[in-house]
C-alpha positions in Angstrom: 0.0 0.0 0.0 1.5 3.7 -0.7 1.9 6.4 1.3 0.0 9.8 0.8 3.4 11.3 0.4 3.9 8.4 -2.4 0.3 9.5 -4.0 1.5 12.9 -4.0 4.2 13.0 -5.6 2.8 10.8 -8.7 0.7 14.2 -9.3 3.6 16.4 -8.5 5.0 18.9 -5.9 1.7 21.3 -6.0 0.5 18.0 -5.0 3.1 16.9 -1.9 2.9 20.7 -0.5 -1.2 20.2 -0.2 -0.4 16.8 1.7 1.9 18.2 4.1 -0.5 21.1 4.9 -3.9 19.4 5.0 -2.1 17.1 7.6 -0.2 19.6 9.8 -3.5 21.3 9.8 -5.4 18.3 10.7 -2.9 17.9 13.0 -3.1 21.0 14.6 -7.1 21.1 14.9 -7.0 17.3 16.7 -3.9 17.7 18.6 -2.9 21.3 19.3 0.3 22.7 18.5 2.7 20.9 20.4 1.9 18.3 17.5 2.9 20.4 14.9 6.4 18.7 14.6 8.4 18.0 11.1 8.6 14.3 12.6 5.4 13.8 13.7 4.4 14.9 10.3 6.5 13.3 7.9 5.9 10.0 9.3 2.3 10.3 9.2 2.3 11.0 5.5 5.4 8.7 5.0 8.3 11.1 4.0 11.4 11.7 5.0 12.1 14.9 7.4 13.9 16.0 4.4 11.3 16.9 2.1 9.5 19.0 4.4 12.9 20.8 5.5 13.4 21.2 2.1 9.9 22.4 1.1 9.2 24.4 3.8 13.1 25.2 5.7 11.5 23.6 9.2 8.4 24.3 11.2 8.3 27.9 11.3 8.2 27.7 7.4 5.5 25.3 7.6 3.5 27.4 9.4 3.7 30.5 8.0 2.9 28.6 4.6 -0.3 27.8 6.3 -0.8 30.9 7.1 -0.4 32.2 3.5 -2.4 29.1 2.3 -5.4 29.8 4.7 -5.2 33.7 3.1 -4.5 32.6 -0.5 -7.9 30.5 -0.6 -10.0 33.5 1.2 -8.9 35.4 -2.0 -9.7 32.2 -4.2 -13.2 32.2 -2.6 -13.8 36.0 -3.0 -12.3 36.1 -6.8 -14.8 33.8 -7.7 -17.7 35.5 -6.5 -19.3 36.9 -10.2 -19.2 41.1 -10.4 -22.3 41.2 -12.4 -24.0 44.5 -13.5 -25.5 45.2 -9.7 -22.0 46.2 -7.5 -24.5 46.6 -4.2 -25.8 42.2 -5.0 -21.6 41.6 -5.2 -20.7 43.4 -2.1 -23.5 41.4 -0.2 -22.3 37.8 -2.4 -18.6 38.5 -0.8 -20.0 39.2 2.5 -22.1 35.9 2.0 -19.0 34.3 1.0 -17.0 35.4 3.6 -18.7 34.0 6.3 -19.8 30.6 4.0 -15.3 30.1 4.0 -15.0 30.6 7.1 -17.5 28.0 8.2 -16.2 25.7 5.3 -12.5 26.1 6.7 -12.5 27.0 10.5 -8.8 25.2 11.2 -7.3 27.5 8.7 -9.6 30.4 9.8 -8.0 30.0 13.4 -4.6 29.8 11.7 -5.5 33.5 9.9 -6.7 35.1 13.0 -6.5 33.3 16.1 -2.8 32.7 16.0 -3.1 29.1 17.8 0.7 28.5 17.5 2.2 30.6 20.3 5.3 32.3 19.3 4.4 32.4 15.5 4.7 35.9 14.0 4.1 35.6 10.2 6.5 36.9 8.1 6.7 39.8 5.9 5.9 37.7 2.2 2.6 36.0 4.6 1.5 39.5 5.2 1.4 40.5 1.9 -0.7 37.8 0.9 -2.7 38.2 3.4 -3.6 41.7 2.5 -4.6 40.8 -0.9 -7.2 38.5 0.4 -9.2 41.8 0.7 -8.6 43.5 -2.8 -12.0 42.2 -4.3 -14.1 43.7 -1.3 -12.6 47.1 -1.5 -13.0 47.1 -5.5 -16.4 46.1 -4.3 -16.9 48.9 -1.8 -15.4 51.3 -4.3 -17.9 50.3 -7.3 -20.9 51.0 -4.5 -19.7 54.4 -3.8 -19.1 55.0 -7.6 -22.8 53.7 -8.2 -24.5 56.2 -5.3 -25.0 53.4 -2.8 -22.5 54.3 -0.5 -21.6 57.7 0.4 -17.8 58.9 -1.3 -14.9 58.3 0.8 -11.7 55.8 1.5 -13.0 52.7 0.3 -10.1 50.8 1.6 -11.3 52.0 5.2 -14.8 51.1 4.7 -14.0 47.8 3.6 -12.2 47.3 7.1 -15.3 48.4 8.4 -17.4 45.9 6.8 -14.6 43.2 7.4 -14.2 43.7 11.3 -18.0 43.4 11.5 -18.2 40.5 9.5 -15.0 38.7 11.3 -16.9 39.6 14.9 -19.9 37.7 13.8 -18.3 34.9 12.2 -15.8 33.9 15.0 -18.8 34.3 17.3 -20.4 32.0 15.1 -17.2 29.0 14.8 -16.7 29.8 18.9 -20.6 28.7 19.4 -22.3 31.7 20.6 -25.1 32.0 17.6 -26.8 28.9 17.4 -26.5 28.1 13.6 -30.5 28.7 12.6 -30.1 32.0 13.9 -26.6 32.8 12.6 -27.2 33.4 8.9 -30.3 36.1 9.7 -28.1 37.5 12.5 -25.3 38.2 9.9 -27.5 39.3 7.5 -28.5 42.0 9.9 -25.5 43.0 10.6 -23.9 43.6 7.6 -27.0 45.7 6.3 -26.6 47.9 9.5 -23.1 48.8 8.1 -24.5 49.3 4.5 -26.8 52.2 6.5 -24.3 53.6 8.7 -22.2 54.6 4.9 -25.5 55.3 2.9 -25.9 58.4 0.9 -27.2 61.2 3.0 -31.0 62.1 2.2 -31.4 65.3 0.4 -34.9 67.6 0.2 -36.7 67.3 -3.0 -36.1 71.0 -4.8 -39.2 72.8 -5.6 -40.3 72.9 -9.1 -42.1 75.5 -11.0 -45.3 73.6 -10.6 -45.1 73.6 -7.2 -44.4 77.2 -6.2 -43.2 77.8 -2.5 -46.6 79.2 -0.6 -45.8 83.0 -0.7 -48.0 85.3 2.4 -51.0 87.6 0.4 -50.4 91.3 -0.5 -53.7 93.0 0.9 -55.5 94.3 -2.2 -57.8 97.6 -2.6 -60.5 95.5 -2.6 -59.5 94.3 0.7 -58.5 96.7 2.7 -55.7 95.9 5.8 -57.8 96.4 9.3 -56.1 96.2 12.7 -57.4 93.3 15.1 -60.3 93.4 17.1 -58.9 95.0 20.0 -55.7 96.7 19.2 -55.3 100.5 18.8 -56.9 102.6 15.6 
């Protein structure tokens, strides 16, 4: 019988790098961290230390490739959310996304925010892919405020807006707080109390020539002005 390191590699490396992260996540969601070693790992796929050393440079590379993996298929998930012709319906599908991957992936979600592994710090190149997970919701944001349904301003900003609101709910959600038939209505909620807080401000209808603004009577000579009852002649 073959190892999944031996399956891998018949399909390539793409292939043995997916191996060694869906078990050290695995790993990591049944066991914790401290069983997050390159031993422990390459013998339960069936490598040699030496592949993962050489893949990844040793357990901090390891992780910090999760890291970047768990960010890399956020951006996956988001990019292939359609744009359409309606950019308010594709903010709302990423948000509706968002929270779907998160649900769909909670190990790697942990990995992304939690930081499980203590002493981990990702590195600079992790970072950066991280921050492009968000690049479709800002165009997102930015195509609302270009279309009137968001008010002008720094898209980039809003979109943290929307994101920190969304992240609140979900982790809520993963750590059991929301029980999950009232989750989905309960995030739907919240996100469209964001979408208020940056709608357009309401503006007063202008008069128009057929609707004159009331204007007080001139007295006429036919109608001559007379004091109050009461008041000096």
């Amino acid at each position: 019988m073959s190892t999944p390191y031996q399956d891998a590699q018949r399909l390539g490396q793409n292939a043995v790098r997916t191996t060694i992260l869906d078990r050290s996540i695995a790993l990591l969601v049944a066991e914790g961290p401290a069983a997050l070693t390159v031993r422990r790992i390459s013998t339960d796929i069936g490598a040699s230390t030496k592949v993962i050393y050489t893949m990844f440079g040793g357990k901090e590379g390891l992780i910090d490739a999760l890291y970047r993996e768990g960010f890399a298929r956020l951006r996956r998930t988001q990019e292939s959310i359609p744009r359409g012709d309606d950019p308010l319906a594709h903010l709302i599908a990423l948000g509706t996304a968002y929270r779907r991957h998160a649900l769909a992936e909670p190990a790697y979600y942990r990995v992304m925010f939690e930081q499980p592994v203590p002493g981990y710090r990702p590195s600079p190149e992790a970072l950066a892919v991280a921050g492009t997970a968000f690049e479709t919701s800002t165009a997102a944001v930015a195509a609302c405020m270009d279309a009137g349904f968001l008010r002008p301003g720094d898209a980039h900003e809003v979109s943290k807006i929307f994101w920190a609101a969304s992240h609140g709910a979900v982790s809520l959600e993963i750590a059991g707080h929301f029980a999950p038939e009232e989750a989905g209505a309960r995030y739907e909620a919240l996100m469209a109390a964001v979408g208020r807080a940056y709608a357009p401000e309401p503006t007063d209808p202008e008069p128009t020539r057929d609707t004159p603004e009331p204007t007080d009577p001139e007295p006429t000579r036919d109608t001559p002005h007379t004091a109050p009852a009461g008041s000096p002649r």
